[in-house]
C-alpha positions in Angstrom: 8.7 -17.2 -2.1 9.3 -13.9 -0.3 13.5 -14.8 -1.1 13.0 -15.6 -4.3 11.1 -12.1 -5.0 13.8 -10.5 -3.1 16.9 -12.5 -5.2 15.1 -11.6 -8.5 14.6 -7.9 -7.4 18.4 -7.7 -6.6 19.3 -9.5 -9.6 17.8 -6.8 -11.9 18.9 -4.0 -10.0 22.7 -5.8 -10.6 21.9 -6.3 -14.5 20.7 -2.6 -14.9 23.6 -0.8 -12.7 26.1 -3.3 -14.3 24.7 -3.2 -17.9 24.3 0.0 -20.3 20.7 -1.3 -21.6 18.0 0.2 -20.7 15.7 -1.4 -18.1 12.3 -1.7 -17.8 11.1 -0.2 -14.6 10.4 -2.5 -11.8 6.4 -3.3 -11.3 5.0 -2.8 -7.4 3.0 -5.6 -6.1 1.0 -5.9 -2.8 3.5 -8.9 -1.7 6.7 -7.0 -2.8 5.6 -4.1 -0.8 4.1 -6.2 2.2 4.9 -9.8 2.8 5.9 -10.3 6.3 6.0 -7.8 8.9 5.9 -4.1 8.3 5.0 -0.8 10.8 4.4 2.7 9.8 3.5 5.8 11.8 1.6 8.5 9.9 -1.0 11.6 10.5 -4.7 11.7 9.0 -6.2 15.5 8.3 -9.6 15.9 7.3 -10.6 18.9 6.3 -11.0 21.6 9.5 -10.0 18.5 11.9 -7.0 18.5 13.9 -4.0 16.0 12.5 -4.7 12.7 13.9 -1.6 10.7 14.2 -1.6 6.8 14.0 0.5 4.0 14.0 0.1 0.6 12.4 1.6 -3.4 12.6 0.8 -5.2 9.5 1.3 -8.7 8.4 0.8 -10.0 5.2 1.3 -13.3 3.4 0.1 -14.6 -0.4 -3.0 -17.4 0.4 -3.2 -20.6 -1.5 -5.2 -19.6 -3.8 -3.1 -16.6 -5.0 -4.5 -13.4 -3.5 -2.5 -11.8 -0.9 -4.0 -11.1 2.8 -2.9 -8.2 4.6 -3.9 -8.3 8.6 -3.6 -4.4 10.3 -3.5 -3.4 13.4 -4.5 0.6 13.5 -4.1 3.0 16.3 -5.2 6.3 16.2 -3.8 8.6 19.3 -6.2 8.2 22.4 -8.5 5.8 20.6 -8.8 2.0 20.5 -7.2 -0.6 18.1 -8.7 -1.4 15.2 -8.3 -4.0 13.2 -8.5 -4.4 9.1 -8.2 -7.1 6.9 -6.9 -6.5 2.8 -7.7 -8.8 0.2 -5.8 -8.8 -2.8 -5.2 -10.1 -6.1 -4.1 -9.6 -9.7 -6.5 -9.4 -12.3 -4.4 -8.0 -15.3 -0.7 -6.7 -16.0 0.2 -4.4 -13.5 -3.7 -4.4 -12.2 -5.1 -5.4 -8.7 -9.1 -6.0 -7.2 -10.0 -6.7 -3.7 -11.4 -6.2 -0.3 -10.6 -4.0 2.7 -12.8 -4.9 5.6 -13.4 -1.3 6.5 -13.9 -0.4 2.8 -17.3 0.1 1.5 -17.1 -1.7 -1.9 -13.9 -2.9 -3.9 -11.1 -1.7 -4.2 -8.6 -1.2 -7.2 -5.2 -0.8 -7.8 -2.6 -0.7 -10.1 1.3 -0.7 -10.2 3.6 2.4 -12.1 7.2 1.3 -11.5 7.9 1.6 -7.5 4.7 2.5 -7.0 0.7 1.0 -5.9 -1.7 3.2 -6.6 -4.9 2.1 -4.3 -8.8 3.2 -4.7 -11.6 2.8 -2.7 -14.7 4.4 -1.1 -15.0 4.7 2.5 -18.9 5.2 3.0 -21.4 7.2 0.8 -19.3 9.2 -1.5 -16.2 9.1 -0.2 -12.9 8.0 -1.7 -9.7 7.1 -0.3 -6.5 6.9 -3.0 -3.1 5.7 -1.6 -0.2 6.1 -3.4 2.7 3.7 -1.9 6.1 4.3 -3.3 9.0 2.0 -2.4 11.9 4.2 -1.9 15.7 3.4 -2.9 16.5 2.0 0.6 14.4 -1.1 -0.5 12.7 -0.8 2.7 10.7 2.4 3.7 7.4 2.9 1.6 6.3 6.6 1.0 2.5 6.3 1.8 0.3 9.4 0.7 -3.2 9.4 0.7 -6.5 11.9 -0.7 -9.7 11.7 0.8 -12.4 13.1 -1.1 -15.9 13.7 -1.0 -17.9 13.9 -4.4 -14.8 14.8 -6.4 -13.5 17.4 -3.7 -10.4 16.6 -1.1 -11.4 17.0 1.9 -8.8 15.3 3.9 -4.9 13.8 3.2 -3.0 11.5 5.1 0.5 10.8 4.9 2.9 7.7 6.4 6.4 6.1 6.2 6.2 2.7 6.5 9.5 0.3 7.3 9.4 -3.1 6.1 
């Protein structure tokens, strides 16, 4: 499956570079940005907090019954592994509803041309939203990231991830 995403992907981006139409921008899924294996190193700054860098291994793969399962491995700088399990699958054009483990109620999502936007709350009022952005390599995602707390950031994280 992964191959034939990848052959379609590369087929468009011929037919657009090779073809004076205009193309429709190519729509960001979970499984376009993750299946298989993936690691990104990032920071996480909250508020009057010191940057805490982290790194994370990620594998994901679409499930049988059509959501896609993403499996994390996250480590924070002089603190033990975690681990996280994502959920996801499509429930409209362009629109995505699941589970994060560490996640405190659903989370949402949506696709804007190389890009998955991601939503959900951490504990009481907090929010996390991601912003993933494939970049023109094909292969490193652009992951930004606002915490907030009742409507006000109070913490951003940033990573680049290589597939």
């Amino acid at each position: 499956m992964l191959n034939s995403i990848r052959h379609s992907a590369v087929g468009l981006l011929l037919a657009c570079v090779t073809s004076t139409a205009q193309c429709a921008p190519l729509e960001m899924t979970p499984q376009q940005l993750f299946a298989g294996h993936s690691e990104g190193n990032g920071s996480l700054k909250i508020l009057l907090g010191k940057t805490q860098p982290f790194h994370v291994e990620s594998r994901g793969q679409a499930q049988p019954d059509g959501s896609f399962r993403l499996d994390q491995t996250v480590t924070f700088e002089g603190k033990p592994a975690q681990d996280r399990t994502w959920i996801l699958e499509t429930v409209g054009p362009r629109m995505y509803a699941g589970t994060l483990s560490d996640a405190a109620g659903e989370v949402t999502g949506r696709s804007e041309g190389n890009r998955l936007i991601l939503r959900y709350r951490i504990k009481g009022p907090m929010v996390m939203q991601q912003t993933l952005e494939l970049l023109a390599d094909g292969k490193t995602i652009d992951n930004t990231g606002t915490l907030t707390l009742l409507g006000i950031p109070i913490g951003r994280l940033h990573e680049i991830i290589i597939r």
